[in-house]
TORKOL-4160 file (C-alpha; in steps of 0.2 Angstrom, whole numbers, padded with zeros to 4 digits, m for minus):
230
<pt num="1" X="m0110" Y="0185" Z="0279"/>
<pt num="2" X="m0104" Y="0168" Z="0277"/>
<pt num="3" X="m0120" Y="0165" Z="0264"/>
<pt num="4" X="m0114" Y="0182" Z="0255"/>
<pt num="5" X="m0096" Y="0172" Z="0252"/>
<pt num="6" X="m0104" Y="0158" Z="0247"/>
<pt num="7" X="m0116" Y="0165" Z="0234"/>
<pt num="8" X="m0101" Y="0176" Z="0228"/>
<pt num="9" X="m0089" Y="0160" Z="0227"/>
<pt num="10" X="m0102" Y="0151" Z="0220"/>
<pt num="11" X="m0106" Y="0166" Z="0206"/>
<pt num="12" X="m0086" Y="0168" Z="0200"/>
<pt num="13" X="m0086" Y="0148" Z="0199"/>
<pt num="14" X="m0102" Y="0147" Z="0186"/>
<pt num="15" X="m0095" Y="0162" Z="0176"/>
<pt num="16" X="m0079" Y="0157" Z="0178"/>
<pt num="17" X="m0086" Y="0140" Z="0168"/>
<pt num="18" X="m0099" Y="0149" Z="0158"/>
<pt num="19" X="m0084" Y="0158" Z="0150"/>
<pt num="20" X="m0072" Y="0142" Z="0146"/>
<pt num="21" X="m0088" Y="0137" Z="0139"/>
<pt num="22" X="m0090" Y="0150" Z="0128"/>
<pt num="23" X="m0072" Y="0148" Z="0122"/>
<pt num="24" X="m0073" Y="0130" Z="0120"/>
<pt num="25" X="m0087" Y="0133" Z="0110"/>
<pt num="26" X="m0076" Y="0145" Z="0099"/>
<pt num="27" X="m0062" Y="0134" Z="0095"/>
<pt num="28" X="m0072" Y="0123" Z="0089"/>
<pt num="29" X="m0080" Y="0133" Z="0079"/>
<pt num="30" X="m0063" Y="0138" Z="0073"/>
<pt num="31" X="m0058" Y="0120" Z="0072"/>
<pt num="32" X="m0072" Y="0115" Z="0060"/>
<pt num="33" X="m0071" Y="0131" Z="0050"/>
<pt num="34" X="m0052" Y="0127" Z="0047"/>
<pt num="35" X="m0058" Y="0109" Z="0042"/>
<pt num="36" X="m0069" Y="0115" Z="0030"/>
<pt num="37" X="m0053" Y="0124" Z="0022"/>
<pt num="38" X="m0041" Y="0113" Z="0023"/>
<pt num="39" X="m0030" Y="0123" Z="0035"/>
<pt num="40" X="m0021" Y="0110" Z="0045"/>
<pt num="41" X="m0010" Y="0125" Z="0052"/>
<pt num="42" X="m0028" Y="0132" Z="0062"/>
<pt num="43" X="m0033" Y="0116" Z="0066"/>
<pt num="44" X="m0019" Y="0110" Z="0072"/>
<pt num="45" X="m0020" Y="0130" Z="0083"/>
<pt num="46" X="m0039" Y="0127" Z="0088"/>
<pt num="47" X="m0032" Y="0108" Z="0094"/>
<pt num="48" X="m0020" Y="0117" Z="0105"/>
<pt num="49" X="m0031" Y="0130" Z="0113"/>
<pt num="50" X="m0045" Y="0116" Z="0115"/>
<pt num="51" X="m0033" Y="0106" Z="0124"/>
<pt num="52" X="m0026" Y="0121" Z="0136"/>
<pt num="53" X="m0046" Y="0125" Z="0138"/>
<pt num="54" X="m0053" Y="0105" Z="0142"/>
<pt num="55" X="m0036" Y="0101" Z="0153"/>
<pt num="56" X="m0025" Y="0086" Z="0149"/>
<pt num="57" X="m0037" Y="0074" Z="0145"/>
<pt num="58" X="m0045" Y="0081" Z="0131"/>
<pt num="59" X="m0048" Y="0071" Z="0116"/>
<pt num="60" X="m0043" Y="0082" Z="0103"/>
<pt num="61" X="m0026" Y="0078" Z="0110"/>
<pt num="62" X="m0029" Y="0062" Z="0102"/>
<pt num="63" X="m0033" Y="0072" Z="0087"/>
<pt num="64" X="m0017" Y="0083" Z="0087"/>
<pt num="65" X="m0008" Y="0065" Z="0088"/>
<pt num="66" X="m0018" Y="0061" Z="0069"/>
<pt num="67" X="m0015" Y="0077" Z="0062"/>
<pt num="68" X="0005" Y="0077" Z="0064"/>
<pt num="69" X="0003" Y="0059" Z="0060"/>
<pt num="70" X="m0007" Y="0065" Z="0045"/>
<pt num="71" X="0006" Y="0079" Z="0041"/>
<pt num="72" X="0020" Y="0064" Z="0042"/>
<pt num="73" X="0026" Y="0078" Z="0056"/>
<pt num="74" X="0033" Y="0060" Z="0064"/>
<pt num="75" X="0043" Y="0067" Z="0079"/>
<pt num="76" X="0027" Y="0080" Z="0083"/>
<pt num="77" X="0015" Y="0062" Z="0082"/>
<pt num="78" X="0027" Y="0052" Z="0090"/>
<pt num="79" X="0028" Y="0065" Z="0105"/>
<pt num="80" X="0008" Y="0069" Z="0106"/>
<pt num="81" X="0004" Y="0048" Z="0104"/>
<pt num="82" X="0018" Y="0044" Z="0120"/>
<pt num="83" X="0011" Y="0058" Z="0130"/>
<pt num="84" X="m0009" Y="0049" Z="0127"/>
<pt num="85" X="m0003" Y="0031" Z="0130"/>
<pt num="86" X="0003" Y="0034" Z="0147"/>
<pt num="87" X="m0014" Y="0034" Z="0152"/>
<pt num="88" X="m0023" Y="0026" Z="0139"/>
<pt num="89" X="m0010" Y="0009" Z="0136"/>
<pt num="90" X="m0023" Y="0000" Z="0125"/>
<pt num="91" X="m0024" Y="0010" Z="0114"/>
<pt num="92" X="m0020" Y="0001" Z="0098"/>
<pt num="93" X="m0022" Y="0014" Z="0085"/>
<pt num="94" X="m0012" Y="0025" Z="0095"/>
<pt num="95" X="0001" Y="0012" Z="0098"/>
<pt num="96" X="0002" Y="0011" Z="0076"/>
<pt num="97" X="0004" Y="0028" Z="0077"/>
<pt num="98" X="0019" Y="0028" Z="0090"/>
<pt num="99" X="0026" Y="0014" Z="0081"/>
<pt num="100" X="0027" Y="0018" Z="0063"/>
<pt num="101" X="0034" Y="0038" Z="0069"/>
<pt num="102" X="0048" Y="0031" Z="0078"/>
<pt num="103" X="0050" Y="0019" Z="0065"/>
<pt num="104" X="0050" Y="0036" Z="0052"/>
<pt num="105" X="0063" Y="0045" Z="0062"/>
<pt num="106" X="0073" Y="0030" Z="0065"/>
<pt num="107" X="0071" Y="0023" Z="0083"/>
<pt num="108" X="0070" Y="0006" Z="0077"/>
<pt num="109" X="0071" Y="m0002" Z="0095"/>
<pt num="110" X="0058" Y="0005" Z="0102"/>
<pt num="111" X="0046" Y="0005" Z="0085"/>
<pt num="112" X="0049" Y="m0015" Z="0087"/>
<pt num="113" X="0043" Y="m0015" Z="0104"/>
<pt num="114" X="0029" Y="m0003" Z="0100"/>
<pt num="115" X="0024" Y="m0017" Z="0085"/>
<pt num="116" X="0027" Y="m0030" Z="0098"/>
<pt num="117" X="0013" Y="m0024" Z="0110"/>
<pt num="118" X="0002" Y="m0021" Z="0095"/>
<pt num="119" X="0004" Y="m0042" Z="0090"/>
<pt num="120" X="0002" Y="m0047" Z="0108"/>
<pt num="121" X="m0016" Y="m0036" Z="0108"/>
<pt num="122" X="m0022" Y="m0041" Z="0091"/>
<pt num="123" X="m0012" Y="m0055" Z="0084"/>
<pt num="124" X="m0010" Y="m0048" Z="0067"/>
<pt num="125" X="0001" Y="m0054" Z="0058"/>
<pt num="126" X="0006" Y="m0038" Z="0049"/>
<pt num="127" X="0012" Y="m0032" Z="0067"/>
<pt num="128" X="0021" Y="m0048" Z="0068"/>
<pt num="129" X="0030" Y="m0046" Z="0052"/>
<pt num="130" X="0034" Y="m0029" Z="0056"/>
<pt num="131" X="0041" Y="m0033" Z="0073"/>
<pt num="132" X="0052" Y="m0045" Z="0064"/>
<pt num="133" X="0057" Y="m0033" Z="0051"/>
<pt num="134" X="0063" Y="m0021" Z="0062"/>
<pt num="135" X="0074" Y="m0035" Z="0073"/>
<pt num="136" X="0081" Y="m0042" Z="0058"/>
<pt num="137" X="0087" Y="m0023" Z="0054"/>
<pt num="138" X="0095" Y="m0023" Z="0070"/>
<pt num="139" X="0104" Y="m0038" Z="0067"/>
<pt num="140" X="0093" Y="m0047" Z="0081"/>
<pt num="141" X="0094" Y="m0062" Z="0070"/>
<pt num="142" X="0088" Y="m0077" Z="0084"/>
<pt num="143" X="0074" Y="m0064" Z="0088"/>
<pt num="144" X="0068" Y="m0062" Z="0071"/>
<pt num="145" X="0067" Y="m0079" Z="0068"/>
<pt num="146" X="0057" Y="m0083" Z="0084"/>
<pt num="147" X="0045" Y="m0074" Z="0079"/>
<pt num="148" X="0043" Y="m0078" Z="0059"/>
<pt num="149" X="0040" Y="m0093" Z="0066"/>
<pt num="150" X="0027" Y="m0089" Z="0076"/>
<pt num="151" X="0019" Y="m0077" Z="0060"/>
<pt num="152" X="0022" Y="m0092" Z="0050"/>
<pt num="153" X="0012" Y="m0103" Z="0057"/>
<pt num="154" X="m0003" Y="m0089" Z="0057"/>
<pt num="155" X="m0016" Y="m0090" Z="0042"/>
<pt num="156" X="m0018" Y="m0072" Z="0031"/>
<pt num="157" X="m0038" Y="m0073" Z="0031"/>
<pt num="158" X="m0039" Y="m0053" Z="0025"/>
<pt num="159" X="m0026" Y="m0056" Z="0011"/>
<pt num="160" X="m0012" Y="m0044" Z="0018"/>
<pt num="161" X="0000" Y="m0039" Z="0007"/>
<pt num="162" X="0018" Y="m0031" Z="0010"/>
<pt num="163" X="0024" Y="m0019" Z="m0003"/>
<pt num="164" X="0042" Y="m0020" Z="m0009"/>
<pt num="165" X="0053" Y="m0007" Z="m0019"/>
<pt num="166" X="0062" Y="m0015" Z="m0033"/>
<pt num="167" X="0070" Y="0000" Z="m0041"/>
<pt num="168" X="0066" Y="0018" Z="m0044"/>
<pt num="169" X="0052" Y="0015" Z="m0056"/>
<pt num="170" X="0044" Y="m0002" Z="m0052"/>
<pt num="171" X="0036" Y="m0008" Z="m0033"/>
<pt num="172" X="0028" Y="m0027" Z="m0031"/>
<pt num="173" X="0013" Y="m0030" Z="m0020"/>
<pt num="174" X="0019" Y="m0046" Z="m0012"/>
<pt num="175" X="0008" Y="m0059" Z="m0002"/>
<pt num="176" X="0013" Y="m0056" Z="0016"/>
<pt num="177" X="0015" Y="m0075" Z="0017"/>
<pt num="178" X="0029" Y="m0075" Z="0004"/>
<pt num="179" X="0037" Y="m0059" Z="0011"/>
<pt num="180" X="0038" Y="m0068" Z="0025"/>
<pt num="181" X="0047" Y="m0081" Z="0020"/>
<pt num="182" X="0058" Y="m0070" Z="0011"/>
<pt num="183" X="0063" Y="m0061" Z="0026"/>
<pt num="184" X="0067" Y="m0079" Z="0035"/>
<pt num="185" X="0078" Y="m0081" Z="0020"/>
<pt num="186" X="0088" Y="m0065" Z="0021"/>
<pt num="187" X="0090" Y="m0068" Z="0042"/>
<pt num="188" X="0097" Y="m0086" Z="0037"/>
<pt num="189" X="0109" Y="m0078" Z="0025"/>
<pt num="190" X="0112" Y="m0066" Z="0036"/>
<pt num="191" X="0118" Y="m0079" Z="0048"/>
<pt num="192" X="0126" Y="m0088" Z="0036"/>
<pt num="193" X="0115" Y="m0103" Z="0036"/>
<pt num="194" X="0114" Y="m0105" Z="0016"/>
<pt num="195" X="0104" Y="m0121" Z="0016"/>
<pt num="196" X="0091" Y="m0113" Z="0027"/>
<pt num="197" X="0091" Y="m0098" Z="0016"/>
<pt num="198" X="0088" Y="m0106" Z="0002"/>
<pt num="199" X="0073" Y="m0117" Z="0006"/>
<pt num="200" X="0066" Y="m0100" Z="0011"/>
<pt num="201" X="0069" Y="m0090" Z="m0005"/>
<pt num="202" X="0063" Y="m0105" Z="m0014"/>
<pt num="203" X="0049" Y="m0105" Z="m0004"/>
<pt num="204" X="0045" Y="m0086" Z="m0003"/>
<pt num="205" X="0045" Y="m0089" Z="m0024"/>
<pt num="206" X="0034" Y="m0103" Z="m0025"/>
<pt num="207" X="0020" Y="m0092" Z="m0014"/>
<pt num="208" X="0023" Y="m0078" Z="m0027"/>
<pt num="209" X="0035" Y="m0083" Z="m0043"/>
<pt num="210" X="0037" Y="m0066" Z="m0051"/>
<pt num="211" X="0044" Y="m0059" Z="m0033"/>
<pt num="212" X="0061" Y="m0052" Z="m0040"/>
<pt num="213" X="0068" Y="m0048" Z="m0024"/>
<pt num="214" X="0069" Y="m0066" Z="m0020"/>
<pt num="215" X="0075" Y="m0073" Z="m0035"/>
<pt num="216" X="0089" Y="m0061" Z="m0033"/>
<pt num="217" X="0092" Y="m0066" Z="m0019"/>
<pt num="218" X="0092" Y="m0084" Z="m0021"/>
<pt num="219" X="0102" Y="m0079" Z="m0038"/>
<pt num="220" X="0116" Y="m0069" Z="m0026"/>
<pt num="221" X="0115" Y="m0085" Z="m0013"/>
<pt num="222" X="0119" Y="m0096" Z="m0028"/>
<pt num="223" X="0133" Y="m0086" Z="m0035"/>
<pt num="224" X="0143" Y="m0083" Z="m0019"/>
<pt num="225" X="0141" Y="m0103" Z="m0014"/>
<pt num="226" X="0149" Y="m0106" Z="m0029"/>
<pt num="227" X="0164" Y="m0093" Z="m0028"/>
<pt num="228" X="0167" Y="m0102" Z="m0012"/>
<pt num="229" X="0170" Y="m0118" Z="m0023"/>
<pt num="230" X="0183" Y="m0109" Z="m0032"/>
């Protein structure tokens, strides 16, 4: 009797697997099919029912979090990305997507500390900047500058280039190097250290001379120093 039990629980539990199986096997099917088409809507459905199907470590969880990112569906990436990194940390790709999503939706403390981890993993120094960026909006002025200065003193060996939004019509690809120095200047002024801020515009112009943000800048410095002498 106690064999019969056995071979029955033993039966349910292999068709019980052969079926999930077979379905796994469908949604993937659908998924690919729905590539092939373009249809984020039924990948995005196949993801789901993959994920329900291969339990909560499937990767196509990871997918889902690229395909919302993709879709700039930023609170649906942001969600999908915080769920994964609680048991996969590490993850710097992930960590990018996290960051920029809640830099998108406008959760800008925990975007910096997002881009923070990032910089500690890789030391790029796009994260770095980035981190900054973000503290400087804050109004974490000392912060901001702690860590220009530490991006600063890092070399730009692949080139990286930050771009910048002039006006409706016109956007400058500026040497990461010179944005950087731009930004210092903008946390200076924003501190009102003036002499500080000017050696940093200056600077931010000499690494790239046609940067009209910071020529403005330096331009609006000047102006307001000399109203004070009035």
């Amino acid at each position: 009797m106690k064999r019969m039990i056995f071979f029955m629980t033993m039966l349910v539990a292999f068709v019980g697997f052969a079926q999930n199986q077979e379905a796994v096997a469908l949604e993937k099917l659908k998924l690919k099919q729905a590539k092939a088409y373009s249809d984020q809507n039924e990948m995005v459905n196949a993801m789901y029912n993959l994920i329900a199907l291969e339990g909560d470590t499937s990767l196509y969880k990871d997918s889902l979090a690229y395909v919302y990112f993709d879709q700039r569906k930023y609170i649906q990436s942001f969600l999908v990305a915080d769920d994964i990194l609680k048991r996969k940390p590490e993850s710097q790709e992930l960590l990018e997507i996290h960051a920029i999503s809640l830099e998108s939706i406008g959760v800008y403390d925990k975007a910096a500390t997002s881009y923070s981890k990032i910089f500690r993993m890789n030391k790029s120094i796009y994260h770095g900047y980035k981190q900054a960026s973000l503290l400087f909006g804050m109004k974490e002025y000392d912060q901001a500058i702690a860590v220009i200065k530490v991006i600063d003193a890092m070399p730009n060996p692949d080139e990286v280039k930050v771009s910048f939004q002039v006006n409706q019509n016109f956007t400058q690809q500026v040497d990461i190097k010179g944005a950087i120095a731009y930004l210092e200047g903008l946390t200076y002024a924003a501190q009102n250290k003036s002499e500080e801020a000017e050696k940093s515009f200056n600077r931010a112009i000499l690494i790239y001379p046609d940067f009209v943000l910071a020529k403005t800048s330096l331009n609006n410095l000047k102006k307001a120093a000399e109203e004070k002498k009035e």
